[in-house]
FIKOLZA-1660 file (N, C-alpha, C; in steps of 0.1 Angstrom, whole numbers, plus 5000, padded with zeros to 4 digits):
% residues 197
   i   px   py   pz ch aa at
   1 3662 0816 1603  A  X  N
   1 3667 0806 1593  A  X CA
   1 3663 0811 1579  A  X  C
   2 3651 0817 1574  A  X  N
   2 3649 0820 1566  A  X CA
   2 3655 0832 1562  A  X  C
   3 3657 0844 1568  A  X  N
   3 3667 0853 1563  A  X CA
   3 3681 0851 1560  A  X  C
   4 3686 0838 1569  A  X  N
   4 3695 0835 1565  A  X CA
   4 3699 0828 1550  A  X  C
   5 3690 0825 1547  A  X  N
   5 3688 0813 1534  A  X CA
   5 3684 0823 1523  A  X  C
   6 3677 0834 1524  A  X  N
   6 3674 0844 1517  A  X CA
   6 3689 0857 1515  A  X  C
   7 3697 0860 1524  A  X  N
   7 3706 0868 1521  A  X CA
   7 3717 0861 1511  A  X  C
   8 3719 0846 1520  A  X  N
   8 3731 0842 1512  A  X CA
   8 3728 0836 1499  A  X  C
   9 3718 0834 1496  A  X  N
   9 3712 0830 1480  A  X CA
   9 3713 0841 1474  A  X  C
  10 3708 0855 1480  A  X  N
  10 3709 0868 1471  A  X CA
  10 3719 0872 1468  A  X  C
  11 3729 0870 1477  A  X  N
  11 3740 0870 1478  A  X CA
  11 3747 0870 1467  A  X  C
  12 3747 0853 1471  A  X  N
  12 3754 0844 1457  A  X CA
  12 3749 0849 1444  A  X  C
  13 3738 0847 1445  A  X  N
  13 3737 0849 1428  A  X CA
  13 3743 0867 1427  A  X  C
  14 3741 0875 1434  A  X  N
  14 3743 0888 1434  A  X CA
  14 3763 0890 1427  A  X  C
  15 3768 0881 1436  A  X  N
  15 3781 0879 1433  A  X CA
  15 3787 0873 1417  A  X  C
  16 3778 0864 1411  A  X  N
  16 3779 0860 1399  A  X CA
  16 3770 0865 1386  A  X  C
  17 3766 0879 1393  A  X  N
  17 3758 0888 1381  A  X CA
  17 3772 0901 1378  A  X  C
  18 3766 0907 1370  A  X  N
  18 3771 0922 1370  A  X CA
  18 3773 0929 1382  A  X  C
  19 3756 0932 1381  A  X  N
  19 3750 0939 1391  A  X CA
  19 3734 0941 1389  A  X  C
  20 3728 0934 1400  A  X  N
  20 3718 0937 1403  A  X CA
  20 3707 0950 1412  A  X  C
  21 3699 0956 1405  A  X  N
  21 3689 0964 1408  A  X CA
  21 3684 0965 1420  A  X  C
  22 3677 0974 1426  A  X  N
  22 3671 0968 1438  A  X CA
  22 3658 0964 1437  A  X  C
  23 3654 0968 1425  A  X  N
  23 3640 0961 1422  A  X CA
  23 3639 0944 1415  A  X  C
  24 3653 0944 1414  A  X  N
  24 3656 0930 1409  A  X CA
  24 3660 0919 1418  A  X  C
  25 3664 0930 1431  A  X  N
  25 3668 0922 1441  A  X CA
  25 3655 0920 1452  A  X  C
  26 3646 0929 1448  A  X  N
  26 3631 0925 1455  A  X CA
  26 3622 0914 1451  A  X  C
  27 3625 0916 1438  A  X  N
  27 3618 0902 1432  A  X CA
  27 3624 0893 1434  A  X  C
  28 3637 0889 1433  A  X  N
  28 3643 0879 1434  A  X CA
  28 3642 0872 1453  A  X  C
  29 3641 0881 1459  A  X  N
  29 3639 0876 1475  A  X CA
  29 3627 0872 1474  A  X  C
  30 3616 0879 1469  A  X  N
  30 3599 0879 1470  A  X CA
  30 3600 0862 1467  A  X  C
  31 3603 0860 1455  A  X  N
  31 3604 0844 1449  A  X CA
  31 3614 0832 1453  A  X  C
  32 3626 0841 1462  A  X  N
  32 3634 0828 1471  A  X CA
  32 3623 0825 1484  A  X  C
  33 3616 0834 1487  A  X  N
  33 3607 0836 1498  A  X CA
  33 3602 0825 1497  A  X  C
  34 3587 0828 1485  A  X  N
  34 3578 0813 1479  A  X CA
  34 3586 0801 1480  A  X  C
  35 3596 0799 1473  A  X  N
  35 3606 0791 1474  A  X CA
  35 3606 0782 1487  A  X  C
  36 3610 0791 1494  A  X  N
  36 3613 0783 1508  A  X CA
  36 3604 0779 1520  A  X  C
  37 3596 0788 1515  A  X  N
  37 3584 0788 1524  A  X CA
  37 3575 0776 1519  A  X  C
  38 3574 0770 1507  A  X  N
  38 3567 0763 1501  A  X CA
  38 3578 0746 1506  A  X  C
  39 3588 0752 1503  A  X  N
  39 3600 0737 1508  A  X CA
  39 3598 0735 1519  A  X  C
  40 3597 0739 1533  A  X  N
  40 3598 0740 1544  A  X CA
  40 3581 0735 1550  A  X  C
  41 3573 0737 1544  A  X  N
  41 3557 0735 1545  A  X CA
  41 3554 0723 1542  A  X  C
  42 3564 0718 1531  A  X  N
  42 3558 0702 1523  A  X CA
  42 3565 0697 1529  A  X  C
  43 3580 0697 1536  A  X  N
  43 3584 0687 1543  A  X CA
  43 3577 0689 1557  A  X  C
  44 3574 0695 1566  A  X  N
  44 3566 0692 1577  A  X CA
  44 3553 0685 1575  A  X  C
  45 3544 0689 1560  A  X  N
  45 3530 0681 1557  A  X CA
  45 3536 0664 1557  A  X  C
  46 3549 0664 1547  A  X  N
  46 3556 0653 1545  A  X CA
  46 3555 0645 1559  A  X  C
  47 3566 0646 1567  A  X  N
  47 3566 0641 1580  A  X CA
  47 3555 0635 1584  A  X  C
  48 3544 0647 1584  A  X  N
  48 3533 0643 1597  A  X CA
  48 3524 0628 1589  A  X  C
  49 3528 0630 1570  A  X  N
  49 3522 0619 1564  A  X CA
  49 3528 0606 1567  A  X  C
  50 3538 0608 1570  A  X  N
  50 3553 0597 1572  A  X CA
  50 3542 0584 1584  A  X  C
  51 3536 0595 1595  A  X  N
  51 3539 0599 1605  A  X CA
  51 3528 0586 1603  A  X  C
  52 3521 0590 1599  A  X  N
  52 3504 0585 1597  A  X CA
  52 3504 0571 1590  A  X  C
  53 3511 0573 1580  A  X  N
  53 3517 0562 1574  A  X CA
  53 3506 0561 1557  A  X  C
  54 3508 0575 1555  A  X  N
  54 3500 0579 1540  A  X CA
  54 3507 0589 1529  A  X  C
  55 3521 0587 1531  A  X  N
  55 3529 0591 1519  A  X CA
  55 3525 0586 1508  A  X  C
  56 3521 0574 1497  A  X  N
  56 3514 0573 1486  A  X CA
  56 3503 0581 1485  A  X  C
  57 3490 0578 1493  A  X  N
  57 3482 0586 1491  A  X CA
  57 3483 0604 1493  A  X  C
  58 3489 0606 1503  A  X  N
  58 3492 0619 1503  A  X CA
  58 3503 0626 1488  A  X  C
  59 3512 0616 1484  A  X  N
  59 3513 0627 1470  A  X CA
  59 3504 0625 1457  A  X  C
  60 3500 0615 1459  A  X  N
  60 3488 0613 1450  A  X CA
  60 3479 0627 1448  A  X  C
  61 3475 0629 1458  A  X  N
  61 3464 0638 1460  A  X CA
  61 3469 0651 1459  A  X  C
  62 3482 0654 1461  A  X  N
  62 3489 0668 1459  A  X CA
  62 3491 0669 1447  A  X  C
  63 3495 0655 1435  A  X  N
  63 3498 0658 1422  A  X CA
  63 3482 0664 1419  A  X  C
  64 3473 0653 1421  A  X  N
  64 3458 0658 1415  A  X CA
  64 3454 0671 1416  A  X  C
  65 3453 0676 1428  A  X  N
  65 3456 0688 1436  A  X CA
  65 3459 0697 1425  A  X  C
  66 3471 0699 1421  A  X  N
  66 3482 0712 1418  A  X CA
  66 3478 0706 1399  A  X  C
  67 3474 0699 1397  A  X  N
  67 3469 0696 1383  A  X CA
  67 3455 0708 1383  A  X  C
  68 3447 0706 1396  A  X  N
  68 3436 0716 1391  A  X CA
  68 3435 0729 1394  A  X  C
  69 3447 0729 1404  A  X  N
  69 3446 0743 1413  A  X CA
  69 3453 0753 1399  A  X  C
  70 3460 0744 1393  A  X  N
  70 3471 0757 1381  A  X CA
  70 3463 0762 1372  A  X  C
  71 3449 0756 1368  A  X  N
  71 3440 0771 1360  A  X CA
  71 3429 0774 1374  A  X  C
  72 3427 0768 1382  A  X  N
  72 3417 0775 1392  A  X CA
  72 3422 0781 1401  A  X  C
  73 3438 0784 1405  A  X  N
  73 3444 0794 1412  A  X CA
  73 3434 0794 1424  A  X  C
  74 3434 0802 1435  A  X  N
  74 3427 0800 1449  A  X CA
  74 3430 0806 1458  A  X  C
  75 3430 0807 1472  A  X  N
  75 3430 0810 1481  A  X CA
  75 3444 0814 1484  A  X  C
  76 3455 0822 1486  A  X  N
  76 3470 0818 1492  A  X CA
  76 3467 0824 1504  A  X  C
  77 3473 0815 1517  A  X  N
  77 3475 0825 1531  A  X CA
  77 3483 0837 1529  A  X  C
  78 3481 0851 1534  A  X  N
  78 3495 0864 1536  A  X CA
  78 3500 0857 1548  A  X  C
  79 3493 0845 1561  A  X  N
  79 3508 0847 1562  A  X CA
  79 3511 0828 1568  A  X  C
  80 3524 0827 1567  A  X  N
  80 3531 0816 1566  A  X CA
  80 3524 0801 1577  A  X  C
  81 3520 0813 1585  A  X  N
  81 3517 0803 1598  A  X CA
  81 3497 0798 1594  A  X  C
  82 3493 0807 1583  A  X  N
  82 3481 0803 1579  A  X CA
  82 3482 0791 1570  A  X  C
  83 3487 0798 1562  A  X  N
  83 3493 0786 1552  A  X CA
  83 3496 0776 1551  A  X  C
  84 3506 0771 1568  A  X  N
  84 3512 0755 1569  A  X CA
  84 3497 0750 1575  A  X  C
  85 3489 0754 1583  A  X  N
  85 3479 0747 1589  A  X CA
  85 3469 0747 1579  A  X  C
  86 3463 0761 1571  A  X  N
  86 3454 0755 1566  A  X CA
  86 3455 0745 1551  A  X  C
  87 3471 0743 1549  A  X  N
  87 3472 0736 1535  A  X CA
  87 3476 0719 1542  A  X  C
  88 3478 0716 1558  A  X  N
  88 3480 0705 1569  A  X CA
  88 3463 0697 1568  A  X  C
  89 3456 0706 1569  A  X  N
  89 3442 0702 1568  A  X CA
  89 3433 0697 1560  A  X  C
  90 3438 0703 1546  A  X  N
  90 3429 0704 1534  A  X CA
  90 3442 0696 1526  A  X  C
  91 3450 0700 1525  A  X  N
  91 3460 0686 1516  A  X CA
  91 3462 0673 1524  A  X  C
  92 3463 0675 1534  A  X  N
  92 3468 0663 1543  A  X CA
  92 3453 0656 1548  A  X  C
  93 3446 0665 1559  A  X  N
  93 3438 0661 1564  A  X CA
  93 3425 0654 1558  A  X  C
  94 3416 0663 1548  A  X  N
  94 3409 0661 1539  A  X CA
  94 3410 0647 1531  A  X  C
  95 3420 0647 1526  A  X  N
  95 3419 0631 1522  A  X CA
  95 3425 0615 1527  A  X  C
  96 3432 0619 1542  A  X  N
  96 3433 0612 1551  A  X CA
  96 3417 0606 1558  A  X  C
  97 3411 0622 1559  A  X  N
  97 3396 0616 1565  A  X CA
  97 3388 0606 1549  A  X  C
  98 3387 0611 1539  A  X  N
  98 3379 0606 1530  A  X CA
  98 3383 0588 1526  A  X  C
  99 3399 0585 1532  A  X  N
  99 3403 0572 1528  A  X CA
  99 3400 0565 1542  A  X  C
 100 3400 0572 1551  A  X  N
 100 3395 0566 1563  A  X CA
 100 3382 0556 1565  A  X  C
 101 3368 0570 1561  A  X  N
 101 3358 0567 1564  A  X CA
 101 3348 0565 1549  A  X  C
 102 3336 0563 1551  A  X  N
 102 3329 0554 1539  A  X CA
 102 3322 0567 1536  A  X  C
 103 3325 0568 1523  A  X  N
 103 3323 0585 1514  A  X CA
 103 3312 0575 1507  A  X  C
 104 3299 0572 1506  A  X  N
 104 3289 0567 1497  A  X CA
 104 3290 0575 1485  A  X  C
 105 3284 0566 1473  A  X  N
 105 3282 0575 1461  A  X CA
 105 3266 0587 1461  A  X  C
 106 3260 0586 1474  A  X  N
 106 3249 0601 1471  A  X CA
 106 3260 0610 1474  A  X  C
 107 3266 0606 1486  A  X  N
 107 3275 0619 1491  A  X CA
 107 3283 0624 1480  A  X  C
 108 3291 0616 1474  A  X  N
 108 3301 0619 1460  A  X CA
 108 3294 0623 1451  A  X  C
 109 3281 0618 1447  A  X  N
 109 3278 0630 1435  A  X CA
 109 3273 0642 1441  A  X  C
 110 3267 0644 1459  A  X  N
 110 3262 0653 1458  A  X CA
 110 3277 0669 1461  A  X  C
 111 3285 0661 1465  A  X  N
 111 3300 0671 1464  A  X CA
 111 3304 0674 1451  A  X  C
 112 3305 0663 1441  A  X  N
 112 3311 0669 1429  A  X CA
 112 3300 0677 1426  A  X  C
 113 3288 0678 1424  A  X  N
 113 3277 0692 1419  A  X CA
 113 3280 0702 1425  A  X  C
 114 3281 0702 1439  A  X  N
 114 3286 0713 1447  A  X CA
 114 3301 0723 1440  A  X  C
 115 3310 0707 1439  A  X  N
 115 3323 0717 1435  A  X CA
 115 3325 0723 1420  A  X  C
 116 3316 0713 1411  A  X  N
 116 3314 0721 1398  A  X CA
 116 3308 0731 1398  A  X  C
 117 3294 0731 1408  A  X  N
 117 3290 0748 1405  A  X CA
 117 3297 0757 1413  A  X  C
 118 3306 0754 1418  A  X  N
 118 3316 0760 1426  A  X CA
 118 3326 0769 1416  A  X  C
 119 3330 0762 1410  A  X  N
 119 3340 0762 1396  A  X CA
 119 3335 0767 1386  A  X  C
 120 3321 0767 1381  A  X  N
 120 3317 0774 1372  A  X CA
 120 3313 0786 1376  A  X  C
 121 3312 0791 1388  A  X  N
 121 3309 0802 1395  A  X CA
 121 3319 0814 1400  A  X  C
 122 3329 0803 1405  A  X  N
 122 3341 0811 1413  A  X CA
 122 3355 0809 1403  A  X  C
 123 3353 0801 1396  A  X  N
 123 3370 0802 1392  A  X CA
 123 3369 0806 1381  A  X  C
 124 3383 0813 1379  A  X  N
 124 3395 0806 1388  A  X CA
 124 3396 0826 1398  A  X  C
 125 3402 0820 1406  A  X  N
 125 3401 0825 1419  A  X CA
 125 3412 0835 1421  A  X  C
 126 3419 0847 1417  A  X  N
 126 3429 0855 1418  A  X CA
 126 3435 0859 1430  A  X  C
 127 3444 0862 1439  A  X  N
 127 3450 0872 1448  A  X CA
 127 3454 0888 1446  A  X  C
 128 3450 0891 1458  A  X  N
 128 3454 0910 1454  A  X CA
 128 3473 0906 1448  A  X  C
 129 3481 0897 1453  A  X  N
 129 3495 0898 1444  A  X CA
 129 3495 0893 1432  A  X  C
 130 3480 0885 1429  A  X  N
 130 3486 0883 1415  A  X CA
 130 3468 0881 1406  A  X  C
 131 3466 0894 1406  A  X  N
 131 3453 0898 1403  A  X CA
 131 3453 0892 1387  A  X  C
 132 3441 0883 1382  A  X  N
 132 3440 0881 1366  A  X CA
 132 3431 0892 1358  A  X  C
 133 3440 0898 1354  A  X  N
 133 3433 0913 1352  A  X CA
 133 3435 0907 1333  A  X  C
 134 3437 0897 1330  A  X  N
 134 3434 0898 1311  A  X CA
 134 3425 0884 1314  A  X  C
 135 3411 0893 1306  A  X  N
 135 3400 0887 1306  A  X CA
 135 3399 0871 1294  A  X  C
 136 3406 0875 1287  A  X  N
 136 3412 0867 1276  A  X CA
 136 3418 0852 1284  A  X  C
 137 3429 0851 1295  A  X  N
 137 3434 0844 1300  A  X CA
 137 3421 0834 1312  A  X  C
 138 3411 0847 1318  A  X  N
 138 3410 0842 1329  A  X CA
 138 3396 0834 1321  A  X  C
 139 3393 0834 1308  A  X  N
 139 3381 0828 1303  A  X CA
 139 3385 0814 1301  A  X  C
 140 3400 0815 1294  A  X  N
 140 3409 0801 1294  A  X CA
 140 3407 0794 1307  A  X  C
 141 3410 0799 1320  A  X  N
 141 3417 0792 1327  A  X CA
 141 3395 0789 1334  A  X  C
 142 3387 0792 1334  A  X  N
 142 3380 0792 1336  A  X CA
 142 3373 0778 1330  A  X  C
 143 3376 0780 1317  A  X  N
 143 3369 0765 1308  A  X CA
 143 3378 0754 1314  A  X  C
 144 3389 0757 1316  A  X  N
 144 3399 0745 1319  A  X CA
 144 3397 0738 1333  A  X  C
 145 3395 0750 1341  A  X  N
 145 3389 0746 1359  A  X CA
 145 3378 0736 1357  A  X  C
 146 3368 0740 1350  A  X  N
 146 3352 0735 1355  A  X CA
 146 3354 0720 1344  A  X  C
 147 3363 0724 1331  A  X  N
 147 3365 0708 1324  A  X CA
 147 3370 0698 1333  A  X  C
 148 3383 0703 1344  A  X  N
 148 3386 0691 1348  A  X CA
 148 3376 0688 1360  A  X  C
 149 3370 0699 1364  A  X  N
 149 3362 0693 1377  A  X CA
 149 3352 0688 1372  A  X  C
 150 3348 0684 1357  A  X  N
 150 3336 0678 1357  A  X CA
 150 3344 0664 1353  A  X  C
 151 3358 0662 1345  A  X  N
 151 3362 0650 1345  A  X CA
 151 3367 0640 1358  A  X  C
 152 3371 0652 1367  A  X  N
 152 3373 0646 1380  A  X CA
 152 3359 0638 1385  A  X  C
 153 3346 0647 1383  A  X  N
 153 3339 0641 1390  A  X CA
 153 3333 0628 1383  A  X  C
 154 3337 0630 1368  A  X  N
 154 3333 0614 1361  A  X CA
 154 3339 0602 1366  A  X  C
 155 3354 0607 1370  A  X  N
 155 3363 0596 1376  A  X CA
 155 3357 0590 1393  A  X  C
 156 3353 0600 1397  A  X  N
 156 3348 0601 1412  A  X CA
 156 3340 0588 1412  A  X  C
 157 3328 0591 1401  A  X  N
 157 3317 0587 1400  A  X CA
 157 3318 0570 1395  A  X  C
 158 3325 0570 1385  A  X  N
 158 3325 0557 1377  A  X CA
 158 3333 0543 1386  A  X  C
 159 3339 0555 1394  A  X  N
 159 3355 0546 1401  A  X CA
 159 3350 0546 1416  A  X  C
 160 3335 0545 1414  A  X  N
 160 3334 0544 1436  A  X CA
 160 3336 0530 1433  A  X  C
 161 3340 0533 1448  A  X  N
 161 3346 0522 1457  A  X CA
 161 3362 0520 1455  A  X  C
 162 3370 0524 1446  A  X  N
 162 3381 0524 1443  A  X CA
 162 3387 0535 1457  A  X  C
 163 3399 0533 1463  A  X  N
 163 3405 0544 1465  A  X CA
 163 3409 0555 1461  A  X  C
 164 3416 0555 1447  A  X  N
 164 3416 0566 1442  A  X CA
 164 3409 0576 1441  A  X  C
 165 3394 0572 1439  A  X  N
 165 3383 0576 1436  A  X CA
 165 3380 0588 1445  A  X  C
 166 3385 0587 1459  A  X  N
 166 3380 0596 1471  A  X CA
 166 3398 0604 1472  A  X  C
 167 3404 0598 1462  A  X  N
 167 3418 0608 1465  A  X CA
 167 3409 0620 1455  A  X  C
 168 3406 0618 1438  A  X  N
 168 3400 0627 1431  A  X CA
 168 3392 0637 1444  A  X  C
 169 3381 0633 1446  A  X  N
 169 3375 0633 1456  A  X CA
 169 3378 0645 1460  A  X  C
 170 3390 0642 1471  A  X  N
 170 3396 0653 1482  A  X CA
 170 3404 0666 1474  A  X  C
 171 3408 0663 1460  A  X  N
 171 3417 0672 1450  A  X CA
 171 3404 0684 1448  A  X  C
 172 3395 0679 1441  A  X  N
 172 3386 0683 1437  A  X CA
 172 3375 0696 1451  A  X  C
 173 3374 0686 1460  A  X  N
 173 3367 0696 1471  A  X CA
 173 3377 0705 1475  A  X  C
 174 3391 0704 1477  A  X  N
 174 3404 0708 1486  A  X CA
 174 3398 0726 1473  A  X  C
 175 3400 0723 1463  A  X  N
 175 3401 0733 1452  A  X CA
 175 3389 0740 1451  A  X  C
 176 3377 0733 1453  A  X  N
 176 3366 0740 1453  A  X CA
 176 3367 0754 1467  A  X  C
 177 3368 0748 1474  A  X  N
 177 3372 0753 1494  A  X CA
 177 3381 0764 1484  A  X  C
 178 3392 0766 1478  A  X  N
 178 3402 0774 1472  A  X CA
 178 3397 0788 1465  A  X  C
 179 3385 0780 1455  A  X  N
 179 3381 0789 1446  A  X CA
 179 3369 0798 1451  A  X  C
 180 3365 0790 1459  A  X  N
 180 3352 0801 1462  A  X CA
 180 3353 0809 1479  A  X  C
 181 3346 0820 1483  A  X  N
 181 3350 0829 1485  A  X CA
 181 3352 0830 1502  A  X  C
 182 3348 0816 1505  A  X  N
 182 3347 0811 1517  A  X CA
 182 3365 0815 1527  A  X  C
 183 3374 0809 1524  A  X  N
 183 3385 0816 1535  A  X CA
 183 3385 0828 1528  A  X  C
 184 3387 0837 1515  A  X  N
 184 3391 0846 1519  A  X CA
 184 3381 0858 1524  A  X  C
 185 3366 0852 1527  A  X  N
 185 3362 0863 1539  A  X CA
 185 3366 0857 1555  A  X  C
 186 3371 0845 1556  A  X  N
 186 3373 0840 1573  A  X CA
 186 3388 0852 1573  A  X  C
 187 3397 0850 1564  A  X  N
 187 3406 0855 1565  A  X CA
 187 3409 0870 1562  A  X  C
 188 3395 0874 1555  A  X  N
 188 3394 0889 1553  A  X CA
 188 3404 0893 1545  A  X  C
 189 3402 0884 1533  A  X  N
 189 3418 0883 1522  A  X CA
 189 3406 0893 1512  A  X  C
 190 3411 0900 1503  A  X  N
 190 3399 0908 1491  A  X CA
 190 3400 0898 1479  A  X  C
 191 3386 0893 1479  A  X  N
 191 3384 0883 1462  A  X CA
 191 3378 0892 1453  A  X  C
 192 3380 0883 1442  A  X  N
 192 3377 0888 1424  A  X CA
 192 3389 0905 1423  A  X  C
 193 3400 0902 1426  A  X  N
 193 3408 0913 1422  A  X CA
 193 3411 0920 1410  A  X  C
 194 3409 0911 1404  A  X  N
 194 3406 0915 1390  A  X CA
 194 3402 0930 1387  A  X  C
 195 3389 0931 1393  A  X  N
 195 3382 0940 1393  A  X CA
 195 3387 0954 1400  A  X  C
 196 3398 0951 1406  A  X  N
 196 3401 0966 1418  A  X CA
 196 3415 0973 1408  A  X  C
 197 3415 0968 1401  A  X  N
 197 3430 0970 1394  A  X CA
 197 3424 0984 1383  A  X  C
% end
């Protein structure tokens, strides 16, 4: 299914250019790839939330999510079938358990300290495909990670007992798990790429 969706897209657009490169036509599949593989991932997460009966909270927690993951970057699976379970777990699962069961406020502040020194430590978190090799950028996205994980954790903090509070919660730990170096030694992925470049 997916090569099929990948040829006739290249295709098409191939047919309404000049003429395309083969290095233009590499990039261009590399990113219908993401594309689809990313579409095809959120509607099965989607479903199983359907399923459960936590579509509010579950995009809740994906907006929060993808608000902190875009300067702390993180963990990406190489391959597809890692990716749908381990993003099933930690986007879905992760804050399905936290609205479940009773997250006390020692536990919540003692997570958010955890995930801020996490953040001031580890992020933001690069991949060998897309290594942050300008130190300039990765200092930005560095002050911007650890600012919102300490505003997240003010929200965490101020707002117990609220639900939302354990969605922040789940965004915040989900990203910590991302940034520091934990899957990519389970997965034997290479961290701080930066450096090998």
């Amino acid at each position: 299914m997916k090569e099929v969706f990948l040829n006739h897209t290249i295709n098409f657009i191939a047919s309404n250019q000049k003429k395309l490169s083969e290095e233009e036509k590499e990039k261009l599949s590399y990113g219908l790839e993401g594309l689809y593989l990313s579409i095809t991932k959120l509607i099965i997460i989607f479903l199983i939330a359907l399923v459960l009966g936590f579509i509010k909270e579950f995009f809740i927690t994906l907006i929060l999510f993808n608000i902190i993951r875009f300067p702390g970057f993180g963990f990406h699976a190489s391959k597809s079938i890692v990716c749908l379970i381990s993003s099933t777990i930690l986007i879905l699962g992760l804050p399905y358990l936290f609205t479940r069961i009773e997250v006390g406020p020692i536990v919540k502040i003692i997570l958010c300290f955890i995930s801020v020194v996490t953040f001031i430590l580890c992020a933001p978190a690069d991949t060998w495909k897309r290594p942050l090799t300008n130190k300039r950028k990765r200092i930005i996205r560095k002050v911007c990670a650890c600012s919102l994980a300490i505003l997240y954790s003010v929200i965490i903090i101020y707002f117990d007992g609220k639900e939302f509070s354990n969605l922040f919660l789940a965004a915040l730990v989900i990203e910590a798990v991302l940034v520091s170096p934990l899957l990519y030694l389970i997965f034997k992925e290479p961290y701080r790429n930066y450096k090998k470049v």
